[in-house]
C-alpha positions in Angstrom: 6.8 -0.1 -11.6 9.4 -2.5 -9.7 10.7 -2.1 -6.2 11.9 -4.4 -3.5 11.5 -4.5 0.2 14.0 -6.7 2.0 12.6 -7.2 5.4 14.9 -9.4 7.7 13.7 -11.4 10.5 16.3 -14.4 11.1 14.5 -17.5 12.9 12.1 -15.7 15.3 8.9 -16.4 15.6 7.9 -13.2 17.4 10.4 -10.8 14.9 8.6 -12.4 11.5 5.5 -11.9 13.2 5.7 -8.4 13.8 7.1 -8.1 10.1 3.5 -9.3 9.1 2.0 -6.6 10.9 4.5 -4.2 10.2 3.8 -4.8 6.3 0.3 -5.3 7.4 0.0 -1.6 8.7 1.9 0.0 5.9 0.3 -1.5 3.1 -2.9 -0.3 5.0 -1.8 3.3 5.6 -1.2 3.1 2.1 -3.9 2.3 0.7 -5.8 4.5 3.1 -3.9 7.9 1.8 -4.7 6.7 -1.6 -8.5 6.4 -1.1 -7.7 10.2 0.9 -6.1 11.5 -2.4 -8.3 10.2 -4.6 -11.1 11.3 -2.8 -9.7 14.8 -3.0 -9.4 14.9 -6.6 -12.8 13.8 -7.2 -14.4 16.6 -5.3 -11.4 19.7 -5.5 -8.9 19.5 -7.8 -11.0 20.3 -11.1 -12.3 23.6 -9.0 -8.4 24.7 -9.0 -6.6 22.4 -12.3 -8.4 22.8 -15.8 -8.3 22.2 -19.4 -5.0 19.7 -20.3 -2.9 20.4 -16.9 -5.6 18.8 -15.1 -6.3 16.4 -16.6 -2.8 15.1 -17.2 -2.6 15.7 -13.2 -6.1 13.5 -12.5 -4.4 11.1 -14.8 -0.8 10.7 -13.1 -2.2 10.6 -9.6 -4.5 8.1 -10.5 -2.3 5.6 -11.9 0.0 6.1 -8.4 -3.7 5.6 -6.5 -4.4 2.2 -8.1 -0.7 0.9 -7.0 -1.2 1.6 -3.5 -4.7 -0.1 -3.2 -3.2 -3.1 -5.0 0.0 -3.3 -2.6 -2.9 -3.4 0.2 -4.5 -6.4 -1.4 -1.7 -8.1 -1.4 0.1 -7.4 2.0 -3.3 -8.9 3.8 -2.6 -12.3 2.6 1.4 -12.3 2.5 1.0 -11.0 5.8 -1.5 -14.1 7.1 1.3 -16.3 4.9 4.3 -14.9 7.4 1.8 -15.7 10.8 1.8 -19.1 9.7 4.9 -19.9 8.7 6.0 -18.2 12.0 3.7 -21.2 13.5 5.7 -23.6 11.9 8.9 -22.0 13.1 7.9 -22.8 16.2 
């Protein structure tokens, strides 16, 4: 899976600061609704999806679940990366 994100922020200090956190709470919010879905097809969706369609629909959700919690791990520490180099805009 490849994507892109062009996030713009100039010179500023304050503007690639608040693209940290911006990234920072996304990412989170992410990876948040991915532990909410997962969590929802461990406990529900075998009492409504059997046999081969559920399992091929566990299967696809969970490979878009793992994604989202690794975008997470990633936007913590790019986001620290764009405080400091913000610092050394300054």
């Amino acid at each position: 899976m490849a994507g892109s994100c062009v996030i713009e922020v100039g010179g500023s200090p304050s503007a690639i600061r608040s693209a940290a956190e911006w990234l920072r709470h996304k990412a989170e919010a992410a990876a948040h609704e991915a532990d909410v879905i997962d969590g929802i097809i461990a406990t529900s969706s075998y009492s409504y999806w059997q046999g081969r369609a559920g399992d091929a629909f566990n299967e696809l959700v969970g490979q878009m679940v793992a994604p989202a919690r690794e975008v997470a791990d990633f936007a913590g520490p790019f986001a620290e990366t764009l405080h400091v180099f913000a610092g050394k805009v300054e």
